[in-house]
NUSELUM-668063 format. One record per atom (N, C-alpha, C): y, z, x; residue number from 1. Coordinates in steps of 0.02 Angstrom, whole numbers. Atoms other than C-alpha are relative to their C-alpha. Example, Ala and Ser with C-alpha at 12.3 -4.5 7.8 and 13.67 -1.06 7.14 Angstrom:
-59,0,45,1
-225,390,615,1
60,0,45,1
-59,-3,-42,2
-53,357,684,2
55,37,-39,2
//
This chain:
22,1,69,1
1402,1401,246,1
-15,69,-27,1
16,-54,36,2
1347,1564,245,2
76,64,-23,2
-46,-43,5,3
1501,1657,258,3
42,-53,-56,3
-43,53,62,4
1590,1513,127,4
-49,32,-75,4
24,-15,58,5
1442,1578,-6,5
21,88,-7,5
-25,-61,21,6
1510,1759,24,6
82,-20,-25,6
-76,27,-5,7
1694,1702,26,7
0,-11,-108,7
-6,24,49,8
1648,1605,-132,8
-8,59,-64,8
17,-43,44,9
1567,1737,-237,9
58,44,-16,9
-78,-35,-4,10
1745,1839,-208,10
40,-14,-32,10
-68,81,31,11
1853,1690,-240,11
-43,-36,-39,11
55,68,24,12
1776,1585,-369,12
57,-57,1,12
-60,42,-10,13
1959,1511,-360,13
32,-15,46,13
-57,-13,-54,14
2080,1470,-221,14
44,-46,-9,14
-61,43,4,15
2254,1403,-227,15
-1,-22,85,15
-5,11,-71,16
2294,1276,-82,16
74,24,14,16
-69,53,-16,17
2481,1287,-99,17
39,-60,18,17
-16,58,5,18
2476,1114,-85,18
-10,-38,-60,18
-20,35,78,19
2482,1060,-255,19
-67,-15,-40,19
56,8,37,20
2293,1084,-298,20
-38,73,8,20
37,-62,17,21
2177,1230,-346,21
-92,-36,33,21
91,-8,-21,22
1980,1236,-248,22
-29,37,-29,22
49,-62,44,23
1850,1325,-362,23
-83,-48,45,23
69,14,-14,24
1687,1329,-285,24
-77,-19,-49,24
62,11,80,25
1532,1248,-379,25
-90,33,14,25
66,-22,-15,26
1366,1309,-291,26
15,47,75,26
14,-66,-51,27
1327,1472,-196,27
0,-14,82,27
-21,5,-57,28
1311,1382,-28,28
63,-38,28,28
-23,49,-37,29
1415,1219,-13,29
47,-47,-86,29
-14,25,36,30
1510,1100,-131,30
60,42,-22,30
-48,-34,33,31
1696,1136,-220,31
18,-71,-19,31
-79,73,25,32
1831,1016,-328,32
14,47,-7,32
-86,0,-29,33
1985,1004,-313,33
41,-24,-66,33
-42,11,61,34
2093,1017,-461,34
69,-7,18,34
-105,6,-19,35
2279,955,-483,35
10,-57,30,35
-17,43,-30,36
2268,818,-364,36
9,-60,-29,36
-11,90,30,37
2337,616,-423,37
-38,-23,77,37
-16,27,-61,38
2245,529,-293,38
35,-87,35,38
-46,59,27,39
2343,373,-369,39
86,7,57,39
-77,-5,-34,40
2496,455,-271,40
-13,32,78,40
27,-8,-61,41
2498,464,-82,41
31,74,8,41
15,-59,-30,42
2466,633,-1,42
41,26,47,42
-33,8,-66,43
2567,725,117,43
-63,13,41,43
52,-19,-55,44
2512,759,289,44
-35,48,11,44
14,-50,28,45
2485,915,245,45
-53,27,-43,45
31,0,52,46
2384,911,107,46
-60,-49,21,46
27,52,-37,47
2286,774,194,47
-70,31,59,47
20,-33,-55,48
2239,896,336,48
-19,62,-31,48
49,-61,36,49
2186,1048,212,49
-71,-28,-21,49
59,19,24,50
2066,927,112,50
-70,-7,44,50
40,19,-68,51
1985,877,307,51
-43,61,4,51
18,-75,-43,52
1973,1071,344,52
-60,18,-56,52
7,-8,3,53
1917,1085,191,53
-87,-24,-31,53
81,58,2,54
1757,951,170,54
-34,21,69,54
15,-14,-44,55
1718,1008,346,55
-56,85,-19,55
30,-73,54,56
1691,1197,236,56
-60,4,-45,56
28,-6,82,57
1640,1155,80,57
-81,-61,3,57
55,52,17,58
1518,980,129,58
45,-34,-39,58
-10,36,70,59
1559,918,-47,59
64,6,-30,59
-89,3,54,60
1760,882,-145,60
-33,-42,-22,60
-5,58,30,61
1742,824,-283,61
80,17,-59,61
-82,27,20,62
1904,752,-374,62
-10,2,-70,62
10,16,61,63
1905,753,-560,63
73,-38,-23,63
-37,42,30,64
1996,660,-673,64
47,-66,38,64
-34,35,-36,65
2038,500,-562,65
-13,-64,-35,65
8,66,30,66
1995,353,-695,66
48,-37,17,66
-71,42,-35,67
2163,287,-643,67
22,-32,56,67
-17,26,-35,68
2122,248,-498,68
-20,-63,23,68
2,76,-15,69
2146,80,-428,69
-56,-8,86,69
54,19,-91,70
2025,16,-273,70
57,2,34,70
-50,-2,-32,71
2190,-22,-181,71
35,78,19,71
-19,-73,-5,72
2220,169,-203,72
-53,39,46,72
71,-19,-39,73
2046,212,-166,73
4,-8,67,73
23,35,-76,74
2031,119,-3,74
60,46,22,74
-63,-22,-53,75
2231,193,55,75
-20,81,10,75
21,-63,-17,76
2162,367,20,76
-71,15,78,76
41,-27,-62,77
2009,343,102,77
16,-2,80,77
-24,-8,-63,78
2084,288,242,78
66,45,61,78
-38,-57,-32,79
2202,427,286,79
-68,44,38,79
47,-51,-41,80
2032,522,336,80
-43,-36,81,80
21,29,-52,81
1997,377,466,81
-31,-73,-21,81
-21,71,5,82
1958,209,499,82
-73,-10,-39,82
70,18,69,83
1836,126,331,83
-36,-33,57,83
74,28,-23,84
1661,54,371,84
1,-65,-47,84
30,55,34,85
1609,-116,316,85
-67,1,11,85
75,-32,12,86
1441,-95,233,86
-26,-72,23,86
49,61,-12,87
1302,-237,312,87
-22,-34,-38,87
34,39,76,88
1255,-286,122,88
80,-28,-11,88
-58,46,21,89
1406,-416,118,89
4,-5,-57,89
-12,9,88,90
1357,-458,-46,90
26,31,-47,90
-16,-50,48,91
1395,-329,-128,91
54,44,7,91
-70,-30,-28,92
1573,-295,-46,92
28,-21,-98,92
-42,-6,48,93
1697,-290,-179,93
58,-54,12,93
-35,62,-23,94
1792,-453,-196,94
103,0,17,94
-39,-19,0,95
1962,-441,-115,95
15,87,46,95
-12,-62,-15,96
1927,-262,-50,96
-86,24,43,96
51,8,-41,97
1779,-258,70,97
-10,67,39,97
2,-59,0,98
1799,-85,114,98
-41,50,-46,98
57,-35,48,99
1701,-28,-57,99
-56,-32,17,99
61,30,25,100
1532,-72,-71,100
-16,19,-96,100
-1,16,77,101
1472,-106,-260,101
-67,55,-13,101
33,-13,27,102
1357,14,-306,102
-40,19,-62,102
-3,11,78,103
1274,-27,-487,103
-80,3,1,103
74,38,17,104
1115,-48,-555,104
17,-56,-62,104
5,65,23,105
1181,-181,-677,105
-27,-69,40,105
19,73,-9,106
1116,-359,-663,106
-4,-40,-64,106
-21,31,54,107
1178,-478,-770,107
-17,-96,29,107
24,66,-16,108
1102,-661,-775,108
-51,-21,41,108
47,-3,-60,109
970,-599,-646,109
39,-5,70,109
-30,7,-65,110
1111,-582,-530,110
33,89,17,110
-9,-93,-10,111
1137,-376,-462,111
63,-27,19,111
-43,-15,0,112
1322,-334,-471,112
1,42,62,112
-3,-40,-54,113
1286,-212,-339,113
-72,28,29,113
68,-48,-27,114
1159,-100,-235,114
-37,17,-39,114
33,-63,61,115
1041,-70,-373,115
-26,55,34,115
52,-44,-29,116
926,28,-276,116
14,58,53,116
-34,-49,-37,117
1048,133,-166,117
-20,71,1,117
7,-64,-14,118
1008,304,-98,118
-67,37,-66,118
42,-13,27,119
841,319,-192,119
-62,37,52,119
30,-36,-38,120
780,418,-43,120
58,49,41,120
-47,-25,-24,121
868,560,49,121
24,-6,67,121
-48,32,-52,122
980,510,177,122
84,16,0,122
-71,-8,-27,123
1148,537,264,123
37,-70,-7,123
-30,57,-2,124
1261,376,240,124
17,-10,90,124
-10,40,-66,125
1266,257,392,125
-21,54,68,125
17,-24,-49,126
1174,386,496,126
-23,-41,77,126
42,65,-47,127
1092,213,582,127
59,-24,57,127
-42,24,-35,128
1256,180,675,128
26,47,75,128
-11,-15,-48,129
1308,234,849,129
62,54,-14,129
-45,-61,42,130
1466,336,765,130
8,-10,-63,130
4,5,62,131
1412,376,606,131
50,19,-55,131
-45,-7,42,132
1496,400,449,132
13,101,14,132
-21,-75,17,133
1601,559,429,133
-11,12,-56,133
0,-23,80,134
1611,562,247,134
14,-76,-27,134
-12,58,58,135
1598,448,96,135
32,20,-58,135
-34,-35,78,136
1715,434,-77,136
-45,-46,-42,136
22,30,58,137
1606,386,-221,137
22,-8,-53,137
-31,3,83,138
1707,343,-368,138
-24,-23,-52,138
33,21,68,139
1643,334,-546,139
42,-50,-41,139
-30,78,35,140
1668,146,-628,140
-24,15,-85,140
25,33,55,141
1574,136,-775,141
-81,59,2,141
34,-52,1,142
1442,297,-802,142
-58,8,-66,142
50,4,90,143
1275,306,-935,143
11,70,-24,143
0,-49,57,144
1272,403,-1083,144
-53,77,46,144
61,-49,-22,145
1116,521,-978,145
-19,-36,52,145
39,15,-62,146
1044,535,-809,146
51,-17,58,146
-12,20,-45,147
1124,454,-652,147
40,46,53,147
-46,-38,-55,148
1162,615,-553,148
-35,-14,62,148
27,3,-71,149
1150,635,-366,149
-13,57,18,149
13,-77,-46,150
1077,779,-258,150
39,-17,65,150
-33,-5,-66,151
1156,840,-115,151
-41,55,21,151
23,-53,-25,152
1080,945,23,152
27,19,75,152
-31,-29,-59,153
1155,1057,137,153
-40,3,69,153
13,-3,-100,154
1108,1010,344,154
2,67,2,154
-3,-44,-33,155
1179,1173,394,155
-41,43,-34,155
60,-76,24,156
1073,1297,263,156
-69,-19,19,156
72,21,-51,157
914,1180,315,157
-1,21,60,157
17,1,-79,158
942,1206,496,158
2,94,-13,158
9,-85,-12,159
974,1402,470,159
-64,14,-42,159
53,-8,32,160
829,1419,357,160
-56,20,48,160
39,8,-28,161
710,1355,484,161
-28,70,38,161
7,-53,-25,162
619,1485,584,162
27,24,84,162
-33,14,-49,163
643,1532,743,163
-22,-41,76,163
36,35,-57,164
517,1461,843,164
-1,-94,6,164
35,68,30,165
518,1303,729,165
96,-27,54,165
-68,23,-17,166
720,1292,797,166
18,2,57,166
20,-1,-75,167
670,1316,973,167
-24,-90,17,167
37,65,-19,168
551,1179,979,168
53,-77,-3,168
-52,50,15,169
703,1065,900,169
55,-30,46,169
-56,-7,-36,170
849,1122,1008,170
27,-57,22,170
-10,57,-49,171
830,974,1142,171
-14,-64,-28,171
51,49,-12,172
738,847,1067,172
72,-50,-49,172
-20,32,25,173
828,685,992,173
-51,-48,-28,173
53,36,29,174
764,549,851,174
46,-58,5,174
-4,90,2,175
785,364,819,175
35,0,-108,175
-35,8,91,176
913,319,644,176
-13,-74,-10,176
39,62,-4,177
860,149,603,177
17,-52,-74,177
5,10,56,178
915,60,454,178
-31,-80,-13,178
32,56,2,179
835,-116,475,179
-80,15,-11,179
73,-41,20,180
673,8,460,180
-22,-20,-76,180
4,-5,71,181
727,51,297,181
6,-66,-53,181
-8,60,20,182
798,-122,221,182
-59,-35,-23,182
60,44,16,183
643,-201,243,183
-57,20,-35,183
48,-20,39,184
543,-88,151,184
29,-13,-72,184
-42,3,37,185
670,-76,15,185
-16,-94,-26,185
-14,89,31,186
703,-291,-1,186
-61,-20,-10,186
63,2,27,187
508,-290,-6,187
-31,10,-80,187
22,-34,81,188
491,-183,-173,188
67,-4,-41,188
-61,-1,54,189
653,-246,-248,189
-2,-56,-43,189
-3,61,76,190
594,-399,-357,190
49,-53,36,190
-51,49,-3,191
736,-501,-250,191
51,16,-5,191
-56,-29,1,192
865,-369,-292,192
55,10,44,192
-21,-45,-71,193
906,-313,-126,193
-14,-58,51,193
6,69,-70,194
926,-454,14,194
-22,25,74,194
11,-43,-71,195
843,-423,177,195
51,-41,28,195
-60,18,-16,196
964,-442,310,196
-5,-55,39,196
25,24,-15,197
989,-591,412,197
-19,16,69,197
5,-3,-63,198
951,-608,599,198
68,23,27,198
-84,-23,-30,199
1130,-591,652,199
35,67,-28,199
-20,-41,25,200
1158,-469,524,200
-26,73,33,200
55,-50,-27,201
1012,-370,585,201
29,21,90,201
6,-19,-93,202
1067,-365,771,202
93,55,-1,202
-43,-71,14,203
1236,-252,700,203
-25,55,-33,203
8,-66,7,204
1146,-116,672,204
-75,23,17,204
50,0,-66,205
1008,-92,817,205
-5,64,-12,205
18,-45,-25,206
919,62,837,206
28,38,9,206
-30,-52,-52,207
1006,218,888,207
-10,59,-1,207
25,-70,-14,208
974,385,937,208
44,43,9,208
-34,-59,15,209
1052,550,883,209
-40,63,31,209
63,-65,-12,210
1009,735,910,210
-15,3,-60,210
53,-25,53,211
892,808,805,211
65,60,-15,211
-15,-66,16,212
1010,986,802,212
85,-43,35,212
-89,12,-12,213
1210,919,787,213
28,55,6,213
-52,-45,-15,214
1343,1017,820,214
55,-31,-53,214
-83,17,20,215
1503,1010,685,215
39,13,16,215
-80,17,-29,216
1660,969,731,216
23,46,-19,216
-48,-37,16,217
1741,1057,607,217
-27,106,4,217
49,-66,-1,218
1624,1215,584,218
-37,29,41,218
40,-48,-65,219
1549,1247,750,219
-94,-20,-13,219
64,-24,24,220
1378,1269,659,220
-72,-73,8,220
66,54,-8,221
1218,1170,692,221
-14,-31,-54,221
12,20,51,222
1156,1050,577,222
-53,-49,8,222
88,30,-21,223
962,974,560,223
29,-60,-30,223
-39,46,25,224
1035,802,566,224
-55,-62,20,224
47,84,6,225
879,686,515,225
-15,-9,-74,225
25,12,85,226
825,612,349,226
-49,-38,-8,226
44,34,7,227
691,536,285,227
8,-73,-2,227
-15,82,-7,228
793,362,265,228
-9,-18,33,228
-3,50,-75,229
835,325,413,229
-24,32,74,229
50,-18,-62,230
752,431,553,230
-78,-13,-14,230
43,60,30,231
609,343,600,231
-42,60,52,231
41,-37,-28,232
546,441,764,232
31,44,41,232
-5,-45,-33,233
559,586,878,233
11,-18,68,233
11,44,-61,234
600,506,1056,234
-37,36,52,234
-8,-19,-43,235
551,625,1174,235
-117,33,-9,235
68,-29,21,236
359,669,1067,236
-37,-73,-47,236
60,25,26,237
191,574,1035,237
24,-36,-51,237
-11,26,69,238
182,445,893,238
-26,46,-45,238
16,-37,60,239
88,572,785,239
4,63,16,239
-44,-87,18,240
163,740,827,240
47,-36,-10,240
-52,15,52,241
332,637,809,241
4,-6,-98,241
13,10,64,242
268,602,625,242
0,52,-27,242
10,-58,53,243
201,763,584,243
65,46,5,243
-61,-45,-4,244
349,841,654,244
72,-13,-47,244
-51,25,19,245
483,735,561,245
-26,25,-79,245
39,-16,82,246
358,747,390,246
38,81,-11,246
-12,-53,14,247
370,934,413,247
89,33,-21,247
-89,-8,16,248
584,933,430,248
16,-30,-71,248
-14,33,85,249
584,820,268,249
-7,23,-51,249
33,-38,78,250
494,927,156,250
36,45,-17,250
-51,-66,-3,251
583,1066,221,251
72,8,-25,251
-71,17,7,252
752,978,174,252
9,-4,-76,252
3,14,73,253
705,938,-6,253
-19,81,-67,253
30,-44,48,254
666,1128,-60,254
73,-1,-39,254
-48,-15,56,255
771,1162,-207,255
53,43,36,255
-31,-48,-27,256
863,1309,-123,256
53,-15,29,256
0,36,-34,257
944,1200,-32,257
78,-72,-33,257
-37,41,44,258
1028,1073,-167,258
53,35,-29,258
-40,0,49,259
1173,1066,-266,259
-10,-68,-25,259
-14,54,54,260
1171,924,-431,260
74,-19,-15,260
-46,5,54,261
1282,843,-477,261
10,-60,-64,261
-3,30,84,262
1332,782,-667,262
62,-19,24,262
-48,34,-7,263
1443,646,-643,263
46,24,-74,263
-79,-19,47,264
1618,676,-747,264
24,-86,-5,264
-36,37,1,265
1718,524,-807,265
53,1,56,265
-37,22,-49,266
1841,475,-678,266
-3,56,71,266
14,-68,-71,267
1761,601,-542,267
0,-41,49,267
-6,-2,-82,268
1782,556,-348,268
-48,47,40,268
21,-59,-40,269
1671,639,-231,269
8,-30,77,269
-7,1,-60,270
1689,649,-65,270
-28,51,25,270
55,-29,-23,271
1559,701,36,271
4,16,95,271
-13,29,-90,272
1527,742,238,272
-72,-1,-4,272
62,11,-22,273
1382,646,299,273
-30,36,50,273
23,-30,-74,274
1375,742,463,274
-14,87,-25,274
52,-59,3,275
1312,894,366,275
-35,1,-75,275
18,13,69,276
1251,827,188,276
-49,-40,14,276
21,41,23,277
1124,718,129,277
-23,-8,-66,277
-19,4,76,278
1105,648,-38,278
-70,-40,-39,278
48,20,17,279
982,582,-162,279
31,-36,-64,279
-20,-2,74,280
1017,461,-310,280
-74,25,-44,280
51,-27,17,281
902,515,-446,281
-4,-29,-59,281
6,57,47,282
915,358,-554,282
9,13,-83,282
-22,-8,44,283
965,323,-716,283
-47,-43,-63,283
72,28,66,284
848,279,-889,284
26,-88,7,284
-4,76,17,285
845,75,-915,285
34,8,-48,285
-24,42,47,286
950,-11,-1000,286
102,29,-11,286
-63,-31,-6,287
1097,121,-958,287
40,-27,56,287
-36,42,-60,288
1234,35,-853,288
37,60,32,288
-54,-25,-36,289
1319,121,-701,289
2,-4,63,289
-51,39,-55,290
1438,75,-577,290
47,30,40,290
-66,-53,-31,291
1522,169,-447,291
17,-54,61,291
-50,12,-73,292
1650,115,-284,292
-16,45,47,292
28,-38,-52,293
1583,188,-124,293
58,-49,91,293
-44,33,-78,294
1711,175,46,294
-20,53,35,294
24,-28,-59,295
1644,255,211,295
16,-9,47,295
-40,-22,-47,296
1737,339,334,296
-46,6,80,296
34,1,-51,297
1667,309,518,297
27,77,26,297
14,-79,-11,298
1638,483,599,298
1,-18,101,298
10,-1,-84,299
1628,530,798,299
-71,1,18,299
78,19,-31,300
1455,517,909,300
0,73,5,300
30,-60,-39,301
1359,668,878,301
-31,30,64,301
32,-31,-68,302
1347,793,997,302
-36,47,-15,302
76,-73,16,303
1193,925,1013,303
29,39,14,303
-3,-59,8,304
1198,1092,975,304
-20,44,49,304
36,-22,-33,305
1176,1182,1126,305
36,102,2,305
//
């Protein structure tokens, strides 16, 4: 990241020679990708820059893709690896079970989708044994004001840290947990949000990551817990695990840290979970919006040693 925010400042532009232009949007992390149809399939080529280059950048985002069809959506996403089916059935996308629905409409007292989605910061499907690589969020239906997301860069959090604080980290692994979260969530949702059932609940058990990942694509360490879904510290006390996890959370949310973003009409983003995490940051009442979310399963982090 750090050498991509010198790079960037240089280049505010770069041609791929594959039939799209990268302009960088924030000093550490984040770029779109201009030029691309993602209505029309990709070569292999072009396929394998975008990988290299979400691996770089964190954050692509796609502009102008109103055109695209879910059936498009889903064939793209799945050139980057095999989709995730999200545990909130309900709110699959009928016919195409690969998106999940994420809306805050509700119409008849019946939610169209996730209202309440990513209203804390979190990595997508960190809770799973091989978590997500990256997610595409496509914009459906967008309000007049409000409904951007934060993103925050893993790798500038983990270099930030000090050096003693990144010592103490090195070894230790935590607990990702999303039956944690759910139930706090379907508690304070009015009925919105379905807790899950028993059977539902027993696909997606407990599991334990490092605290300090290693990326695939970038080599570079990355402080890979969030306040969603890491629950505890395995290897430390119930209340140094707490204060210790408190202290990484706060640390993750300084401004310095973020890039915003202002949704665009027919924007795409595509994100990597394995060094991002994200925040929605909700949208005024009474404003409707509706995005398509498909999630790319990722490999079993390995620690940073």
């Amino acid at each position: 990241m750090t050498g991509l925010a010198s790079a960037a400042a240089k280049n505010p532009a770069q041609t791929s020679g594959l039939g799209f232009e990268l302009r960088p949007l924030h000093p550490l992390f984040a770029a779109e990708i201009i030029g691309l149809d993602l209505s029309r399939p990709c070569a292999a080529e072009t396929i394998d820059a975008l990988a290299a280059a979400l691996g770089r950048h964190g954050i692509l985002v796609f502009r102008d893709q109103s055109h695209l069809t879910p059936e498009q959506h889903v064939a793209f996403s799945r050139r980057f690896g095999v989709l995730e089916i999200h545990v909130q059935k309900k709110f699959l996308l009928k016919d195409h079970p690969e998106i999940l629905i994420v809306s805050n409409v509700v119409e008849n007292g019946v939610p169209l989708g996730l209202v309440d989605a990513g209203r804390y910061w979190h990595s997508d499907l960190s809770y799973l044994a091989e978590p997500s690589l990256g997610s595409l969020l496509h914009s459906i239906e967008l309000p007049s004001e409000g409904g951007d997301t934060l993103f925050g860069s893993l790798t500038a959090a983990y270099e930030a840290l000090d050096d003693e604080l990144k010592a103490k980290i090195k070894h230790l692994t935590a607990v990702h947990d999303y039956n944690a979260r759910n139930k706090v969530q379907a508690a304070q949702s009015n009925g919105l949000r379905p807790a899950l059932s028993a059977d539902q609940a027993k696909t997606v058990p407990p599991v334990i990551h490092p605290v300090v990942r290693r990326h695939e694509v970038t080599g570079a360490p990355i402080l890979f817990v969030s306040e969603g879904f890491t629950t505890k510290i395995v290897e430390l006390p119930e209340a140094e695990s707490t204060a210790l996890l408190a202290l990484l959370f706060e640390h993750q949310k300084q401004d310095r840290f973020h890039y915003r973003h202002h949704w665009q009409k027919g924007d795409l983003v595509f994100w990597d979970n394995r060094a991002t995490i994200h925040l929605a940051t909700g949208t005024p009442p009474g404003l409707r919006r509706t995005l398509y979310r498909t999630t790319v399963r990722g490999p079993k982090p390995e620690a940073f040693n």
